[in-house]
N, C-alpha and C positions, 0 to 999 in steps of 0.2 A: 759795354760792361760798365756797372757802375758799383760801386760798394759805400757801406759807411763803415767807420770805427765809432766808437761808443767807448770814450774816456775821459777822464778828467783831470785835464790837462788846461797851460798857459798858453798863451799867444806865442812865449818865446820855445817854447816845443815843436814848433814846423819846424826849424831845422832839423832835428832828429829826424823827423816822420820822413823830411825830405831825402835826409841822407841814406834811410833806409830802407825807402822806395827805389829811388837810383841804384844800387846795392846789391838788390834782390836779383839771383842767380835762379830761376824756375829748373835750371838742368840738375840743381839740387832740391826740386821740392820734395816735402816729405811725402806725398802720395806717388806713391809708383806708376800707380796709372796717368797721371797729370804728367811726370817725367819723360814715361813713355812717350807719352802724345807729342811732347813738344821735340823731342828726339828725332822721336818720325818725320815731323814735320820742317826738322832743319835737314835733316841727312836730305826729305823731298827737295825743299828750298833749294840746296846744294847742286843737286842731280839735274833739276829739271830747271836751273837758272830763274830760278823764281825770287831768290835772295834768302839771305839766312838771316833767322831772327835770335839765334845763342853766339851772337858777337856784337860789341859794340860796332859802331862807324869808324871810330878810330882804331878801330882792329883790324878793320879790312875783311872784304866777304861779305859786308850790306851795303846794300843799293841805301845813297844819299838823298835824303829830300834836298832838291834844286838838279838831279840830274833826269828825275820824270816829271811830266807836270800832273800837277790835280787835277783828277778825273772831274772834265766837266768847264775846264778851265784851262787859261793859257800860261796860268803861275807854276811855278813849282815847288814854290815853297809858302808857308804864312808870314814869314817875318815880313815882306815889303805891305801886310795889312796891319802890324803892328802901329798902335798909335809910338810915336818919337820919344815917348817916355816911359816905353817898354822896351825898345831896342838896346840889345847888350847888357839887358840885365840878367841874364843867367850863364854870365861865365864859368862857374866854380863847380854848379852841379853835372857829375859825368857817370855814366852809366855804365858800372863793371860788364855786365854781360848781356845787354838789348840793343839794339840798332835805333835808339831815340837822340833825335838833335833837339838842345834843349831851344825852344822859342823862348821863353821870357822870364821871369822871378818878381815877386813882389815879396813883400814881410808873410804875405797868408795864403800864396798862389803861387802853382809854377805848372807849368807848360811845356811840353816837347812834341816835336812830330817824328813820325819814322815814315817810310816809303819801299814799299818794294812791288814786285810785279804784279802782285796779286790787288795791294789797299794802299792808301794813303791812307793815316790816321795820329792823332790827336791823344795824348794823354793829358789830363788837366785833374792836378790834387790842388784842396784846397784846405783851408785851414777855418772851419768856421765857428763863428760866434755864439754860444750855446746862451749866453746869457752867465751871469756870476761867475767869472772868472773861467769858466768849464768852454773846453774849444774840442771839438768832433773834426777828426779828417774825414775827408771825402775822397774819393777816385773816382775817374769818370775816363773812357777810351772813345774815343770817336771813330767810327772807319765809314770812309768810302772807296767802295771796289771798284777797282779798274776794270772796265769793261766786262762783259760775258764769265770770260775765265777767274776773277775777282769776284763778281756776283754767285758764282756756281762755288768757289770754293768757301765762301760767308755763310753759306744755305746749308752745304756738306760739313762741315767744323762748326756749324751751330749746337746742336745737341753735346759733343764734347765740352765746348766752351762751358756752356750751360751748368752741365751733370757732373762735368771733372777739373776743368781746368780753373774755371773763376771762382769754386769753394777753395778747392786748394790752395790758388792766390792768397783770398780773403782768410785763410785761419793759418796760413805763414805769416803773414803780416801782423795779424790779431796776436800769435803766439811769440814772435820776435819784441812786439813792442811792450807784450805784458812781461816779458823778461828783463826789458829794458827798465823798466817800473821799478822791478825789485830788484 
């Protein structure tokens, strides 16, 4: 998944953007059907020990990146690929209601992974440089499926993600942050 925003905005506005991403509860989004979906897919989570994705990690009930490793790989987590002067820099930011640990922060970047039965995967916003003062966020999700069952449920939750879930995302976000404007 990838999205843009389109505003016009300062450098020192990623805080906002970021405090409002980490923030963001989807078991409230305003589309019923996107609500649905993910409802479904945590009560599954729950059921079928796949891990739940409407908790944070320090809530208890998501699977921790470092206790499966990346599909493909003997790591379990990205921080030990972090360059030295990205380590430990995103203590502050924490995630009301998603199972993401955050990897790293800069002034215009931040980065988390999550982990559960299904993917390993990557969220990375960014803060960019529009030219004249004017800076555009980005979002950007990364997933690799864990084997067969991982790859088949990426394939099946394709078209939702698509049709219901990442508009919804993207016009909560768009609709929070024009609110924040005014």
């Amino acid at each position: 998944m990838s999205g843009l925003y389109r505003c016009t905005v300062g450098a020192e506005d990623f805080d906002a953007f970021l405090d409002m991403t980490v923030s963001a509860d989807p078991t409230n989004a305003d589309s019923l059907p996107a609500r649905f979906l993910w409802a479904v897919r945590d009560r599954l989570g729950s059921w079928l020990d796949l891990g739940r994705i409407s908790v944070p990690v320090d809530g208890g009930g998501a699977d921790v990146p470092g206790e499966l490793p990346i599909p493909g790989t003997s790591e379990s987590s990205l921080t030990d690929r972090l360059s030295h002067d990205l380590r430990d820099t995103a203590a502050d930011p924490h995630f009301d209601s998603l199972p993401f640990v955050p990897l790293y922060r800069t002034n215009l970047e931040f980065a988390a992974e999550l982990s559960n039965k299904t993917v390993h995967g990557v969220m990375h916003l960014a803060w960019v440089d529009r030219g004249a003062g004017r800076y555009q966020g980005q979002l950007a999700v990364y997933v690799k499926p864990r084997g067969r069952l991982g790859a088949a449920y990426m394939t099946f939750i394709k078209p939702f993600r698509y049709l219901i879930v990442y508009p919804a995302l993207l016009r909560h976000i768009e609709r929070d942050w024009n609110a924040r404007a005014r």
